[in-house]
C-alpha positions in Angstrom: -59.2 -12.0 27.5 -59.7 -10.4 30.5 -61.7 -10.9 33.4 -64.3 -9.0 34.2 -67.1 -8.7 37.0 -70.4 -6.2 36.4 -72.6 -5.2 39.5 -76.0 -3.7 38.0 -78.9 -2.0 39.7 -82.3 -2.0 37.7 -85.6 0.1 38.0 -88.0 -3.0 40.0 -91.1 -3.8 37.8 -93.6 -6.0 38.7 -93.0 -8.9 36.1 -90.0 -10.7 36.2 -89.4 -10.1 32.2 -88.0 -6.5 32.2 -85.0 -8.1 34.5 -84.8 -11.3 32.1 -84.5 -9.1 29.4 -82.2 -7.0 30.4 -79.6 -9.9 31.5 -80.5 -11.5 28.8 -79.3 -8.9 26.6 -76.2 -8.0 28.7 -75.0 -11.4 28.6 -75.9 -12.1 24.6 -73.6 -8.8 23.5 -70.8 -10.5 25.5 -70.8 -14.0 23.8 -72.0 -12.2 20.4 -68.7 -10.6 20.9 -66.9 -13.6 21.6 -66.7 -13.3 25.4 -67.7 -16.2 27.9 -70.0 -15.8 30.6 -69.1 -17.3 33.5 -71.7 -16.5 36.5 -75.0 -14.4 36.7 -76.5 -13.8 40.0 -79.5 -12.2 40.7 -79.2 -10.8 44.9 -82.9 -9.6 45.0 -85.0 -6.2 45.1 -83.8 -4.3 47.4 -84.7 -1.1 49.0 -81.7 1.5 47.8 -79.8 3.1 49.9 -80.9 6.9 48.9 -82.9 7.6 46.1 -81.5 7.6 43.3 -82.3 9.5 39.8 -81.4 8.3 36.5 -83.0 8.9 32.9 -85.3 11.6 34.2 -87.1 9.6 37.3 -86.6 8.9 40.7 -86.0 5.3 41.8 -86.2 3.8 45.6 -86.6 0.2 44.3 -84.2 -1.8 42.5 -83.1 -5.0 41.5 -79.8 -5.9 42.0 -77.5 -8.3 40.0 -74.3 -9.6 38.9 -72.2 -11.2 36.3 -69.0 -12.5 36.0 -67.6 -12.8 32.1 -64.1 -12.9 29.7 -64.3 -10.0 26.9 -62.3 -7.5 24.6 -61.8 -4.4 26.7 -63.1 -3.1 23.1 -66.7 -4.9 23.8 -67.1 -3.5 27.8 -67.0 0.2 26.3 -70.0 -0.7 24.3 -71.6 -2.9 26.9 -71.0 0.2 29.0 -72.6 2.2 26.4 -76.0 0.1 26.5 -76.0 -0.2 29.6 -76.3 3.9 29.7 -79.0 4.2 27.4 -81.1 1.4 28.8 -83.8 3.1 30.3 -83.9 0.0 32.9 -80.4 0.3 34.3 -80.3 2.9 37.4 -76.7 2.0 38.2 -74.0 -0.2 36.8 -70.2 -0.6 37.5 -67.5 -3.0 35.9 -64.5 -4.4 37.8 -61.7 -5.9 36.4 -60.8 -9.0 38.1 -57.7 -10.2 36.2 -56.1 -10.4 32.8 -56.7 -14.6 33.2 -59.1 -16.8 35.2 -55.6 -18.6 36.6 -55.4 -15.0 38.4 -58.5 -14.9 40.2 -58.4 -18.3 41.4 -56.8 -18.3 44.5 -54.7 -21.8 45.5 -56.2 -23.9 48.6 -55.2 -23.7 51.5 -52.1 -26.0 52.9 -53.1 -28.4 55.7 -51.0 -27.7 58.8 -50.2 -31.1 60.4 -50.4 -30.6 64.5 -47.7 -32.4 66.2 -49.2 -34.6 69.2 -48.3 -33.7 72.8 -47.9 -36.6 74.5 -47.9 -35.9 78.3 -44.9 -36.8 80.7 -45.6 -38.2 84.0 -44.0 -35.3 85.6 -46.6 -32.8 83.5 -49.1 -31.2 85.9 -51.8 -31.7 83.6 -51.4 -35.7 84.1 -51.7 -35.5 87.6 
């Protein structure tokens, strides 16, 4: 399965629930599905960066989130396809990240062993 990341902008309301909810549902339809979720991270309400109109209101609040998760390409249309009746979503977009987690990961880093100078007693720099 492919994976997939989801960056999602939501209308602010005062309790915390509408948010939970929403991720809540996002992330059940995936594993409902028989996707994984792998990360959800909520980056805060935010002040957005023009206003922004979306099921017949304006917006210049907004909560922004992410989540990271393995699914069908058949199952992101119809996430996408909540995701644009939800009268709580302002904006939404899904990235692909790679067909397999083995392609996101990237491998460390190699050490690079320095070689030690060891000064001559002609150098300058032991004078």
């Amino acid at each position: 399965m492919p994976l997939y990341q989801m960056f999602c902008i939501a209308s602010h309301f005062r309790e915390y629930k509408q948010i939970k909810d929403l991720v809540t549902m996002s992330a059940m339809h995936v594993m409902n599905e028989g996707g994984v979720v792998r990360n959800i991270q909520f980056d805060g309400t935010k002040t957005l960066p023009e206003r922004m109109r979306r099921h017949k209101q304006y917006y210049t609040i907004g909560d922004y989130w992410k989540m990271d998760f393995d699914t069908s390409p058949r199952t992101l249309r119809t996430l996408a396809g909540i995701m644009r009746r939800d009268h709580r979503v302002i904006r939404w977009t899904m990235l692909k990240l790679g067909e397999k987690a083995e392609d996101v990961v990237t491998s460390p880093e190699q050490t690079v062993e320095r070689q030690s100078i060891t000064p001559s007693i002609n150098s300058p720099f032991w004078l």
